[in-house]
C-alpha positions as CSV (number, residue, x, y, z in Angstrom):
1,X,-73.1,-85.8,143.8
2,X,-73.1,-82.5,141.6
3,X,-71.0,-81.9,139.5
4,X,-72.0,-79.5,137.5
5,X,-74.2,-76.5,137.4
6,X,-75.8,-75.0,134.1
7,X,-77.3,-71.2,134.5
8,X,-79.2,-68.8,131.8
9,X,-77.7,-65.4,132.1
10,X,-80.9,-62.7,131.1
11,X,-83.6,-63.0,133.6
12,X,-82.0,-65.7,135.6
13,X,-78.2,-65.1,136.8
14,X,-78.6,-61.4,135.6
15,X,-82.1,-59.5,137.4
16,X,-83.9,-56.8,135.9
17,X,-82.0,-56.3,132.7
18,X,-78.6,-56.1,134.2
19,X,-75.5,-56.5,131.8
20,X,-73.0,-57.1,134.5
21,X,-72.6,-59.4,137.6
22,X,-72.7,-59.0,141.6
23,X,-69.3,-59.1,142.5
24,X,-70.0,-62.1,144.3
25,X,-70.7,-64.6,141.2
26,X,-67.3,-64.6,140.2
27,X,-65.7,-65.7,143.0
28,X,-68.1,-68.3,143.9
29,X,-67.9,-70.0,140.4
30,X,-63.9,-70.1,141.4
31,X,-64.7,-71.6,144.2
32,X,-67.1,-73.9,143.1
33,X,-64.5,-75.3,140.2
34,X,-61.0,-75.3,142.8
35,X,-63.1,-76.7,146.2
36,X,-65.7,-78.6,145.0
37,X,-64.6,-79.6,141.8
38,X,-68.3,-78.3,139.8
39,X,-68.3,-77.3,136.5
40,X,-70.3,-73.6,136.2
41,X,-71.3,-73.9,132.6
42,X,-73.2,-70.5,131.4
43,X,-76.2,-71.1,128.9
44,X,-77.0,-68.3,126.6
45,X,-78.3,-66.8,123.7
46,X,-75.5,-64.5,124.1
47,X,-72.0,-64.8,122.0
48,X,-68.9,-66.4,123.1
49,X,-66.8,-63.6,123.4
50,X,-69.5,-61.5,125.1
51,X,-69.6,-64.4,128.2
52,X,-65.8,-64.6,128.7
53,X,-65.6,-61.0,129.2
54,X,-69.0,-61.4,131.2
55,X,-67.2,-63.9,133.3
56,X,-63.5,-62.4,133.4
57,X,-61.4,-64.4,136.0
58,X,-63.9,-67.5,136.3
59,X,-63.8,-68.2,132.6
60,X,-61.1,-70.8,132.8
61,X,-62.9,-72.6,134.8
62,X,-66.3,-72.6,132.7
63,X,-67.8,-73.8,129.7
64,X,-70.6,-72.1,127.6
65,X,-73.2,-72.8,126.0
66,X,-73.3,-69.9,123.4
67,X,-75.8,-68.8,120.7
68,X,-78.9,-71.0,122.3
69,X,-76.9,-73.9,122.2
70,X,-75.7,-73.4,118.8
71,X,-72.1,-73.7,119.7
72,X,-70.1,-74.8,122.9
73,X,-66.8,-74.0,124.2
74,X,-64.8,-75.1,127.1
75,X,-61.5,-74.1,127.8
76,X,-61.4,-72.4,125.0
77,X,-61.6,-75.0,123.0
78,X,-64.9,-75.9,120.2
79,X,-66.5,-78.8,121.5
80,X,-70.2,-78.3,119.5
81,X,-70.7,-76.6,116.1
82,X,-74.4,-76.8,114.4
83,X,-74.8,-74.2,112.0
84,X,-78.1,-72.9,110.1
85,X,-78.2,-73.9,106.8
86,X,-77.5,-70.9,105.1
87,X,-80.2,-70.3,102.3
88,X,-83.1,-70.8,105.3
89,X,-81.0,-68.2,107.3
90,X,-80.7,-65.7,104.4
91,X,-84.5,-66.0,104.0
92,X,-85.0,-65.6,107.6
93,X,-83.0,-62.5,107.8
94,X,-84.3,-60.8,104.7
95,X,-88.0,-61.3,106.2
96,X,-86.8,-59.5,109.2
97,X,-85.4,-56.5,107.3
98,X,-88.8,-56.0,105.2
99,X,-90.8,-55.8,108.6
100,X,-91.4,-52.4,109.9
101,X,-89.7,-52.3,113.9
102,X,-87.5,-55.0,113.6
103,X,-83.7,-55.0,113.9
104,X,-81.7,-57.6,112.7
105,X,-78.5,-59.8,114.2
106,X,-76.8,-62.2,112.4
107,X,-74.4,-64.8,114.7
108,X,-71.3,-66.1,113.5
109,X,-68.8,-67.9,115.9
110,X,-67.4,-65.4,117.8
111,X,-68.7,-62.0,116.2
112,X,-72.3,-60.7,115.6
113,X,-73.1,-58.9,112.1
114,X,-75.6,-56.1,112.3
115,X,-77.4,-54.4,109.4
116,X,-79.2,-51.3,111.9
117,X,-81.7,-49.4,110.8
118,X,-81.3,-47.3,113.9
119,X,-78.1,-46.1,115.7
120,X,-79.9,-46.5,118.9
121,X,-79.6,-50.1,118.6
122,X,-76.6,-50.3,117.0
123,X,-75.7,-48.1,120.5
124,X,-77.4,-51.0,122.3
125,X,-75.9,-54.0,120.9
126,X,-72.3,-52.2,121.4
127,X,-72.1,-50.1,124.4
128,X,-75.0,-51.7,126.3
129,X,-75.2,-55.4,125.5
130,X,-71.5,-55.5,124.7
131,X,-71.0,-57.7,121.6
132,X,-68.3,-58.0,119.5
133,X,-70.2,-56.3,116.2
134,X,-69.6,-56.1,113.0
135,X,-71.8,-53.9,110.6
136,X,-72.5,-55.2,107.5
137,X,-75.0,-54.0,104.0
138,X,-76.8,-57.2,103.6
139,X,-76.8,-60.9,104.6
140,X,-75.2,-62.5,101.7
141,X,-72.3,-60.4,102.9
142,X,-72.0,-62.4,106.4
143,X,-68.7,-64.4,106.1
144,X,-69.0,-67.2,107.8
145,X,-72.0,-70.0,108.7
146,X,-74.8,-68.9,110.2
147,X,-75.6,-69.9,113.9
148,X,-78.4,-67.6,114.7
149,X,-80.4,-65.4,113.2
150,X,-82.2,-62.7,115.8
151,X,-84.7,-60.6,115.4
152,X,-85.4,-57.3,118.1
153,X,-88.1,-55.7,118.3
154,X,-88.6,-52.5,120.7
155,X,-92.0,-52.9,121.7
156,X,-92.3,-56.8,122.5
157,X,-91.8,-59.4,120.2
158,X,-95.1,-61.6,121.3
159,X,-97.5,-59.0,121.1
160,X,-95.2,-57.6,117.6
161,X,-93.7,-59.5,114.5
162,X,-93.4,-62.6,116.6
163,X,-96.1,-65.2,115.4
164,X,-95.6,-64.5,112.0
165,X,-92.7,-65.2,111.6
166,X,-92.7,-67.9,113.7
167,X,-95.9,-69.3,111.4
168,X,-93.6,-68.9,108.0
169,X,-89.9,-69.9,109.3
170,X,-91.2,-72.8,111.7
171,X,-90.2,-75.7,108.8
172,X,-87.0,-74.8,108.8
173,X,-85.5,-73.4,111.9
174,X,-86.2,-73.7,115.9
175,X,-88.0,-70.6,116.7
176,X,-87.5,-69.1,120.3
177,X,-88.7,-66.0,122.2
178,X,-85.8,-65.6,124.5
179,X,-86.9,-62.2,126.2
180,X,-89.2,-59.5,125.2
181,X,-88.1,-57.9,122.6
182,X,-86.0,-60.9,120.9
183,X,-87.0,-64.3,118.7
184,X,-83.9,-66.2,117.6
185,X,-83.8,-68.8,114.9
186,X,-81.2,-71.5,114.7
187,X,-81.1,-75.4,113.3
188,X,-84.0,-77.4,113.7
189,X,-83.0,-79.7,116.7
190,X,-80.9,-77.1,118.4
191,X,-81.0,-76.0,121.9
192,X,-79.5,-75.5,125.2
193,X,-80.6,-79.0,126.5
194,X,-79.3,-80.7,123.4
195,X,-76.3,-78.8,123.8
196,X,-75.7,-79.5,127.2
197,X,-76.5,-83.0,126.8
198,X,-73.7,-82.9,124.0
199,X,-71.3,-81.0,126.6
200,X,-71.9,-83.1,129.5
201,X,-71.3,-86.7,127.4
202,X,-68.0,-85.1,126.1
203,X,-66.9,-84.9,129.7
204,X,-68.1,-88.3,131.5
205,X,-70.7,-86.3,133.3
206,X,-74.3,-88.2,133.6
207,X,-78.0,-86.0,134.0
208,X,-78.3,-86.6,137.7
209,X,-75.0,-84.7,138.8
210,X,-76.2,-81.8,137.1
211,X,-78.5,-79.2,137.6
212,X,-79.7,-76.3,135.4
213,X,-81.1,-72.5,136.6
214,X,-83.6,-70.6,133.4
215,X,-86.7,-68.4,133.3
216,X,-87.4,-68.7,129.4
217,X,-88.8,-71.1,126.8
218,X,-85.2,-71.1,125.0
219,X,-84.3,-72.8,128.8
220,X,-87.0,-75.4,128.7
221,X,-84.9,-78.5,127.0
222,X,-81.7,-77.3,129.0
223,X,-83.9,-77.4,132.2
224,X,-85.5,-81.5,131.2
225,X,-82.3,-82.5,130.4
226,X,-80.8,-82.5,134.1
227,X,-82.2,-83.9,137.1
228,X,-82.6,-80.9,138.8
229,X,-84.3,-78.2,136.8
230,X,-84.7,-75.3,138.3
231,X,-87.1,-72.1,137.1
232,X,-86.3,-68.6,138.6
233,X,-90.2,-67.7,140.7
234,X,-90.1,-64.3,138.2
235,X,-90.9,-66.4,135.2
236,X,-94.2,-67.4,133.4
237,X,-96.7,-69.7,135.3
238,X,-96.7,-71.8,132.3
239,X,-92.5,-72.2,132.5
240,X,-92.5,-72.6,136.6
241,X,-95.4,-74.9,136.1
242,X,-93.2,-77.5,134.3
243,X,-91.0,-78.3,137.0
244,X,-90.6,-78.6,140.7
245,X,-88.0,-76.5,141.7
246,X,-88.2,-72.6,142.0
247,X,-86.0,-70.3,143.2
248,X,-84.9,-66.6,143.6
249,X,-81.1,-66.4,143.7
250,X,-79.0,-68.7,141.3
251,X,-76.4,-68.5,143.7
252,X,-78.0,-69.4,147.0
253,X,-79.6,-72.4,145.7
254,X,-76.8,-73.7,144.6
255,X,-75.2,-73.1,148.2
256,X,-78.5,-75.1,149.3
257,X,-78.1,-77.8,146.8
258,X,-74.3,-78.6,147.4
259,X,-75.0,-77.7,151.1
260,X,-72.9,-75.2,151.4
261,X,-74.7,-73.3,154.0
C-alpha cells in the first residue's frame, strides 16, 4: 500500500521552466490526502515559504522537503533542521562573489539573502522564481544559520564555475548541480533522501509505501531511498539509467501506481 508520494518540483512536477502549476495538481494532491489517505510531500531545492505559496490550498495537507533536504516541515511545523557550519559557508559564499558570472544566494529558514551583482537576477529571484528575498552587503551580515549556499550562473554551471568549486568546497560541504545554471552547497550528509528518510520515520511510514518522482542528481538519494524510484524520461541517461521506472507525467503515474485509472 502507498502511502506516500515524494516529487522534485524543477524539471519534474514543473516542465520546461515553469514557476507555476496545472490547475490540476492541486486538487489531486487534495484528493490524494482526504480519499486515499497519501501524504504528497514536495522535495526541493526551493524555500519553504516559496512551496506553500506554490502549493496554496493543498499545503495543509503536505510536507516539504525544503532547501535540498536541508530542512523539513509538515503542517507547519519543523520536523528536520541541519545547518552548514557557518565559517565553511562564509568561505563558500565569498569564493562565489570573487568569480566572474556568478550570483550568489544565501538560505536561511524561511528567507533567502541575496548580495546581486545584477538587477536582472535580483528581478529573477523576486518576480520570477518568487522567493521571499532579502538583500544584504556581505555574508557575515546573514542573520541566521546557514542552510544553503547557491551559486547561479547564466550560462551553465557544468560547462562554467562548476568543477572548481566543486574541487575546493568538496571537504566540507555536499556539492549539487540542481539545474543548469545552479550548484548548491549544504552539510556534508545532507540530502533529499536523508531527509525524507528522517520525515517518513517521524511519521510510522516504512520505504516500500513510498514512492519518489526527480530528474536531477540532487534527487538521486531521495529516489534510493523509496521503493519506487521514479526518473522523469527528460533527464540524463546516466540519472534514468539508475533506476527502473520512467515516466512523463508525475501525476498520471501516480494514478497508475495507486490505480486510479
Amino acid at each position: 500500500m502507498i502511502r506516500l508520494i515524494a516529487s522534485d518540483l524543477d524539471g519534474t512536477l514543473l516542465q520546461n521552466g515553469a514557476q507555476s502549476l496545472p490547475p490540476h495538481v492541486i486538487p489531486f494532491i487534495e484528493t490524494l490526502a482526504t480519499k486515499h489517505n497519501v501524504l504528497f510531500v514536495a522535495a526541493s531545492g526551493r524555500q519553504y515559504p516559496n512551496l506553500v505559496r506554490l502549493f496554496g490550498s493543498a499545503s495543509k495537507h503536505m510536507a516539504f522537503v525544503c532547501e535540498n533536504g536541508s530542512l523539513v516541515f509538515y503542517q507547519d511545523r519543523l520536523l528536520v533542521s541541519h545547518p552548514m557550519e557557518r565559517d565553511s559557508a562564509l568561505a563558500i559564499s565569498h569564493d562565489i562573489l570573487n568569480l566572474p558570472g556568478c550570483e550568489l544566494q544565501i538560505s536561511g529558514q524561511k528567507s533567502t539573502y541575496l548580495i546581486p551583482k545584477t538587477e536582472a537576477f535580483l528581478d529573477r529571484m523576486v518576480n520570477h522564481v518568487k522567493n521571499d528575498v532579502q538583500v544584504i552587503s556581505a555574508p557575515e551580515d546573514h542573520p541566521e544559520p546557514f542552510y544553503k549556499v547557491s551559486v547561479f550562473e547564466l550560462t551553465g554551471i557544468a560547462g562554467g564555475h562548476g568543477p572548481e568549486l566543486i574541487e575546493r568546497h568538496q571537504d566540507k560541504a555536499k556539492c549539487t548541480i540542481s539545474g543548469h545554471g545552479w550548484l548548491d552547497f549544504v552539510a556534508p550528509d545532507v540530502n533529499k533522501g536523508r531527509a525524507l528518510s528522517e520525515l517518513i520515520t517521524a511519521l510510522g511510514i516504512l520505504p516500500e509505501e513510498c514512492a519518489a518522482f526527480g530528474d536531477n542528481y540532487n534527487d538521486l538519494e531521495m529516489l534510493s531511498a523509496v521503493k519506487y524510484g521514479y526518473v522523469m524520461n527528460n533527464a540524463i541517461q546516466e540519472i534514468r539509467e539508475q533506476f527502473p521506472y520512467h515516466c512523463d507525467d508525475v501525476v498520471e503515474s501516480v494514478k497508475e501506481l495507486l490505480k486510479l485509472k
